[in-house]
C-alpha positions in Angstrom: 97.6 68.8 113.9 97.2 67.3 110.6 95.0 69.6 108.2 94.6 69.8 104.4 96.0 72.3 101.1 93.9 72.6 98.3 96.1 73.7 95.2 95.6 73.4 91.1 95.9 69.7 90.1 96.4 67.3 89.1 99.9 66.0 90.7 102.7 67.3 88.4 101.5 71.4 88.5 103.4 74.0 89.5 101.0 74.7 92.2 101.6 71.0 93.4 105.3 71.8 93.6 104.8 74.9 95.7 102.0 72.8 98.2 104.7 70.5 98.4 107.9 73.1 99.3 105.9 74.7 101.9 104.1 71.2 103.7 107.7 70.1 104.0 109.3 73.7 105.3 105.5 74.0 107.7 106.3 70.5 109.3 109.9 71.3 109.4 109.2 74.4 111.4 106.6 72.9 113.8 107.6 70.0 113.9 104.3 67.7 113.2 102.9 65.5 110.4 102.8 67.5 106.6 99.9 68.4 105.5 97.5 66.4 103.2 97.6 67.7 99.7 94.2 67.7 97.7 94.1 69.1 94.0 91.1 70.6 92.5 90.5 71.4 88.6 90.8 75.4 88.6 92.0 78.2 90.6 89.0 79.1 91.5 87.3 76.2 92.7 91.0 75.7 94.8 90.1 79.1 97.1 86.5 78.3 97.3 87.3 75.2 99.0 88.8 76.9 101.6 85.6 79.2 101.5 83.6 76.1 102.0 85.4 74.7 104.3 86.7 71.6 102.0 90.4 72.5 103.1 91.9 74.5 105.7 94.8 75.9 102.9 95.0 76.8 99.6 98.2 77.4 97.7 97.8 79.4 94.5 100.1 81.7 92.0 99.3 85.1 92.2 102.2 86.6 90.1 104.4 85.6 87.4 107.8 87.4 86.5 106.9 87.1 82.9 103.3 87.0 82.4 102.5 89.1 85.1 99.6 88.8 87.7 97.0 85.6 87.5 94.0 87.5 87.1 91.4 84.2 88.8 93.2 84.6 91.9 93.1 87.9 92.0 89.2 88.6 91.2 88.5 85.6 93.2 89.7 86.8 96.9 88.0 89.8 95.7 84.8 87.9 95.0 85.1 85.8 98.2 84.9 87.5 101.8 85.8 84.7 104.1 89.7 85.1 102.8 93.1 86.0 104.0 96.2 85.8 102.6 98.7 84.4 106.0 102.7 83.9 103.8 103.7 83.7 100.5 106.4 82.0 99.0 108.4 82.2 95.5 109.5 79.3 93.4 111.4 79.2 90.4 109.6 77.7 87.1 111.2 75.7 84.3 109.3 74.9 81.3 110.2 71.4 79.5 108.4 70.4 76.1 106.8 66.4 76.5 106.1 64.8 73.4 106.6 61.9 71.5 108.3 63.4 68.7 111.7 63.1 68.0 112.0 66.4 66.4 110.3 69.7 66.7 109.4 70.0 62.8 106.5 67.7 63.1 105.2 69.0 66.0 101.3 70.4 65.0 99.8 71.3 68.3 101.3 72.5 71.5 99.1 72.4 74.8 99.7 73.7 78.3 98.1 76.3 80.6 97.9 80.0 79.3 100.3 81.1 81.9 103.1 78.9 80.8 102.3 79.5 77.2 103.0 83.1 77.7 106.3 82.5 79.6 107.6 80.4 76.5 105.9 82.7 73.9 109.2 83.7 72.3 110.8 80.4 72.3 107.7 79.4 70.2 107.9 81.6 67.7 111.4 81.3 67.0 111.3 77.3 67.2 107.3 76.5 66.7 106.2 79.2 64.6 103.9 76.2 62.5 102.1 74.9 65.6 98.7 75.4 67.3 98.7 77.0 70.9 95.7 75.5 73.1 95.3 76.5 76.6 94.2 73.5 79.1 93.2 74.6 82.6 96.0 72.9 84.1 100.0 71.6 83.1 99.0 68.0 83.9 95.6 68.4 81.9 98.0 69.2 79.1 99.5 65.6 79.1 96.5 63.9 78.0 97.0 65.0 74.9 100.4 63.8 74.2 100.1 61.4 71.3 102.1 58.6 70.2 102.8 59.8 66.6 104.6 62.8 67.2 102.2 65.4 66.1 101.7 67.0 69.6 103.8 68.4 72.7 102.3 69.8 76.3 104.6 72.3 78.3 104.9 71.4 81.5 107.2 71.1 84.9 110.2 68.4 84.8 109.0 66.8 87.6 105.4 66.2 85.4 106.7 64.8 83.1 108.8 62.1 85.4 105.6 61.6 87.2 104.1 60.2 84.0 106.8 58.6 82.0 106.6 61.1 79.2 109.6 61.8 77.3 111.4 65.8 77.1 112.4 66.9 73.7 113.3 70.2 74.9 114.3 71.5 78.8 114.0 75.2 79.7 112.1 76.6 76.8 110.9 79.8 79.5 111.7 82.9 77.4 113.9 84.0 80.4 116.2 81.9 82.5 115.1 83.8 86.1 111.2 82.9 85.4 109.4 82.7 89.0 106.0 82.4 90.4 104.5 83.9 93.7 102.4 81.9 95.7 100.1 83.1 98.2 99.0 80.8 101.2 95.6 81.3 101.9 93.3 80.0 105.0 90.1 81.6 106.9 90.2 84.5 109.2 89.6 82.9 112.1 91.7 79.5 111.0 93.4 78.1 114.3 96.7 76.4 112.6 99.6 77.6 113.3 101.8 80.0 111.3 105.5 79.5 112.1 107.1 83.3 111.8 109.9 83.8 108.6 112.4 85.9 111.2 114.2 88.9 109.5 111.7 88.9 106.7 109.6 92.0 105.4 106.1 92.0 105.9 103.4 93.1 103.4 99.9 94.5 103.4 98.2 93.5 100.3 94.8 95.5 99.9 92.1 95.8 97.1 89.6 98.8 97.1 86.6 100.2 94.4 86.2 103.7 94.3 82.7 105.8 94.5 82.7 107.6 91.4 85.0 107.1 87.9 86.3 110.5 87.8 89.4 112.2 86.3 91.6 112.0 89.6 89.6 109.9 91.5 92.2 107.3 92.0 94.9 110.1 92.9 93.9 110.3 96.5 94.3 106.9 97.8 97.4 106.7 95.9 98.8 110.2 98.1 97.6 108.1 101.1 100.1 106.1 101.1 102.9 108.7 99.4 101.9 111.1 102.3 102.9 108.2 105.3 106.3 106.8 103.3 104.9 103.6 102.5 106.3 101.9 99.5 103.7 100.3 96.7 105.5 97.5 95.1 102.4 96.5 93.1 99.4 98.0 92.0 97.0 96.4 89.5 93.4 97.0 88.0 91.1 94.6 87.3 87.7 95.2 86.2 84.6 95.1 88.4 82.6 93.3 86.2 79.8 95.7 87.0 80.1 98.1 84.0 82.7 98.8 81.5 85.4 100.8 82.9 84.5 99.9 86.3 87.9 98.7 87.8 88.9 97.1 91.6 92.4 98.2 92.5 95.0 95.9 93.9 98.1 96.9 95.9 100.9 95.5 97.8 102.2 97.7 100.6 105.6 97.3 102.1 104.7 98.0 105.7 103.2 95.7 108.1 99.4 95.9 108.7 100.0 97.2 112.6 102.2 99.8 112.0 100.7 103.3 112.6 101.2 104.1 108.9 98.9 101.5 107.8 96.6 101.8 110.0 95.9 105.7 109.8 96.4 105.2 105.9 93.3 102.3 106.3 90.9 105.4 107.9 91.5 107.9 105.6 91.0 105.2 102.8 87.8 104.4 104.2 86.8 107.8 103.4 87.4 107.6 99.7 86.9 104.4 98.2 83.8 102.7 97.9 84.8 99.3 99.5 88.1 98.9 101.0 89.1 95.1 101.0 92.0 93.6 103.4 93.0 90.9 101.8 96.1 89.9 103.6 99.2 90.7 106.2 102.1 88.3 105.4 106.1 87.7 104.9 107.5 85.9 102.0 109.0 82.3 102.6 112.9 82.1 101.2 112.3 78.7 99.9 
């Protein structure tokens, strides 16, 4: 069965790098053609293709060890129904500086994507404190503003800057040397490819919920759900409705898999205090 990814382009993102690591482990495992890779220009418009049926997978970042959580992704399979999240995989990222200077002093402007802008904001400031930081919507989109006197630099991925032919001034400029990215892989409910199993792996239960009223306390009692049944929230994260100020969706990551009895009798009694109760995903996390 040959189908299609839709990640963040164009070729040379980290997003790319990811598609690529799990089409190679997914044919591996099943032992058929990889997938075609298509890239789109946001992170938005890369889920909604699955949505629309453009592309049976999307691959994007959904949290950063630095920066934190990728807010499009997350307010996105909020926004959209017809998502799940089916694995997840984590890949390291190093940041290299491309430009055609030949030293960092006349360097003006730095371009790159806000997320690895954060992840090198301390290397920066202690060796760019002059420059201009301007976010581009994608690594690769940063490159197009390289220009040959030396006046500007784009952070991106090693591998971009082969692609390209663009020289590195500086390698691994990430404020810390362990930065990684999660990835979720996303497809439709009722997509038919197959999913090889991760053996020995932990599954998670990732959910997103609103509740009926914004009330001292009111976010205590889903929270004791899952206290009350022993089941570990590795991540919870607010993000706001976009209804009202101080209106806010709630994300979390359960560490239990989403047919256990815990979950389940923790899913009912959610049902009866939160306005609407999301399921976004029930998945294992590829060692890649």
């Amino acid at each position: 069965m040959t189908f299609s990814i839709a990640h963040l382009g164009p070729a040379g993102t980290y997003a790319e790098q990811a598609a690529l690591a799990y089409a190679h482990w997914w044919s591996i495992q099943t032992q058929q053609p990889k997938p075609n890779l298509v890239p789109y220009p946001s992170m938005a418009q890369t889920l909604y293709a699955v949505e629309r049926c453009e592309t049976e997978m999307a691959i994007v970042p959904i949290e950063n060890s630095i920066e934190g959580s990728v807010t499009t992704t997350l307010d996105t399979l909020w926004q959209v129904d017809d998502l799940k999240i089916c694995q997840a995989l984590v890949q390291p990222i190093i940041h290299v500086l491309v430009t055609h200077a030949t030293q960092l002093a006349t360097l003006e402007t730095v371009y790159s994507h806000p997320q690895p802008l954060g992840q090198c904001q301390q290397w920066l400031t202690q060796h760019l404190p002059q420059v201009r930081l301007i976010p581009t919507l994608s690594t690769t989109e940063a490159l197009n503003y390289i220009d040959l006197d030396g006046t500007v630099a784009a952070i991106v991925s090693e591998r971009a800057a082969n692609l390209y032919d663009l020289p590195i001034l500086e390698r691994s400029i990430q404020d810390y040397p362990d930065n990684c990215t999660r990835f979720l892989i996303i497809t439709r409910p009722q997509s038919n490819i197959a999913i090889p199993p991760i053996p020995n792996a932990p599954t998670f239960t990732s959910l997103a919920f609103s509740l009926r009223r914004n009330v001292p306390g009111s976010l205590v009692t889903p929270l004791q759900i899952f206290a009350d049944r022993q089941i570990n929230l590795s991540r919870i994260e607010s993000r706001p409705s976009k209804r009202s100020l101080g209106d806010y969706v709630f994300f979390v990551d359960a560490e239990a898999a989403l047919e256990t009895d815990a979950i389940q009798s923790a899913l009912i009694l959610l049902a009866d205090h939160t306005e609407r109760l999301k399921i976004l995903g029930n998945y294992a996390i590829l060692p890649l």
